[in-house]
C-alpha positions in Angstrom: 106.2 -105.1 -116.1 103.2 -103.9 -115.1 100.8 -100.5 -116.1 100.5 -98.3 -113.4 96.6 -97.1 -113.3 94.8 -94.5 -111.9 91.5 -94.7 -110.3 88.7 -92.5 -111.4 89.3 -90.4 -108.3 93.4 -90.1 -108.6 92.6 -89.1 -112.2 90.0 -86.2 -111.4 91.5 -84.9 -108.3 92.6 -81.1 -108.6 91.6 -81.1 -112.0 92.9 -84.0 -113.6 93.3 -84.4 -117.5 94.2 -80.4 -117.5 91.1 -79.1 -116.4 91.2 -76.0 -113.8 88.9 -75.9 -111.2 86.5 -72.9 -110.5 86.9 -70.3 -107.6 84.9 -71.3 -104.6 83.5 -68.1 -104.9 82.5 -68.2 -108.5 80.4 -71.3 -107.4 78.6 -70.4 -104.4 77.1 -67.4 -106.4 75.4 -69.2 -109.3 72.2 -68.0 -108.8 68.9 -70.6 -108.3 67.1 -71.6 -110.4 62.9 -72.8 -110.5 61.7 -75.7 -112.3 58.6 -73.4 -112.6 60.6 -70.3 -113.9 60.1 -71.7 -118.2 61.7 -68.2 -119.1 64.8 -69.5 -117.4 64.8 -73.5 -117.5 65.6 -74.3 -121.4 66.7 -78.0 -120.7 64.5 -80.8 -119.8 67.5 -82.7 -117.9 71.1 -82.4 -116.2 73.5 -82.5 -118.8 75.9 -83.7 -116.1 74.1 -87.2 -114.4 71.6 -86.9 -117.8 68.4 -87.3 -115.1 64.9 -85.7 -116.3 64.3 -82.7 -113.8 61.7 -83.2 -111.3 60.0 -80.8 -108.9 61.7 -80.0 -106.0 65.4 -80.6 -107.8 67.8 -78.0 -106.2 68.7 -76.0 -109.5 71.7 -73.7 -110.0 72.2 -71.6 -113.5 75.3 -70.6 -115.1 76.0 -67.0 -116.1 75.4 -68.6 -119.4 71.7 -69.5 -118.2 72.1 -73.4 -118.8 70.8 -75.0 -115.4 72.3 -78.1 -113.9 70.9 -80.3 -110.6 72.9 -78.2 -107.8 74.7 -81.2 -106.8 75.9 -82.0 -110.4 77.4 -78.3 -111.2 79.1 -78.1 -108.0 80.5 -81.1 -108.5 81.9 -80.8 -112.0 82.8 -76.7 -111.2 85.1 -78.4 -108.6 86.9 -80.3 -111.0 86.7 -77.9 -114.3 85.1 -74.2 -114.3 83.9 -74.5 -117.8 79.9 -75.3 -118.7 79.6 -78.7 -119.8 77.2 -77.5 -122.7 79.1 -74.7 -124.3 82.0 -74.4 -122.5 81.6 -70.6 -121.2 84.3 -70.3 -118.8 83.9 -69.5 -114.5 86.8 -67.4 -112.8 89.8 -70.1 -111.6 92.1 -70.5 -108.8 94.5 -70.0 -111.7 93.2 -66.9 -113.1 
């Protein structure tokens, strides 16, 4: 008999491995954010693909003010509405 497996896609899709999505809405309004702004940048990388932050990166910042590569944030915020750092939570589709 064999294991059934999931692919990394089957296993992330709407929020795989109990995680909850954030609102589309919640997402779109992250507001940008400047590599040149040092009052608001506190991180020297992504802490989702771990890639140093260069000039002219497309930044967004959480409401928790950790910044993410644009890409990256909307990317994981599709899958789970938490911040990967400390976990501050987005609005849901569930809530």
């Amino acid at each position: 008999m064999g294991v059934a497996r999931l692919d990394a896609d089957d296993a992330y899709r709407d929020g795989g491995f109990g995680a909850v999505p954030a609102t589309s809405e919640a997402i779109a309004g992250l507001r940008e954010a400047r590599l040149d702004d040092e009052a608001m940048i506190r991180e020297e990388e992504c802490a989702v693909c771990m890639e140093d932050f260069e000039a002219g990166d497309k930044l967004r910042a959480m409401p928790c003010s950790h910044c993410f590569h644009e890409r990256c944030i909307f990317d994981w915020l599709r899958v789970s509405g938490i911040c990967p750092l400390c976990r501050h939570r987005l609005p849901t589709e569930q809530s």
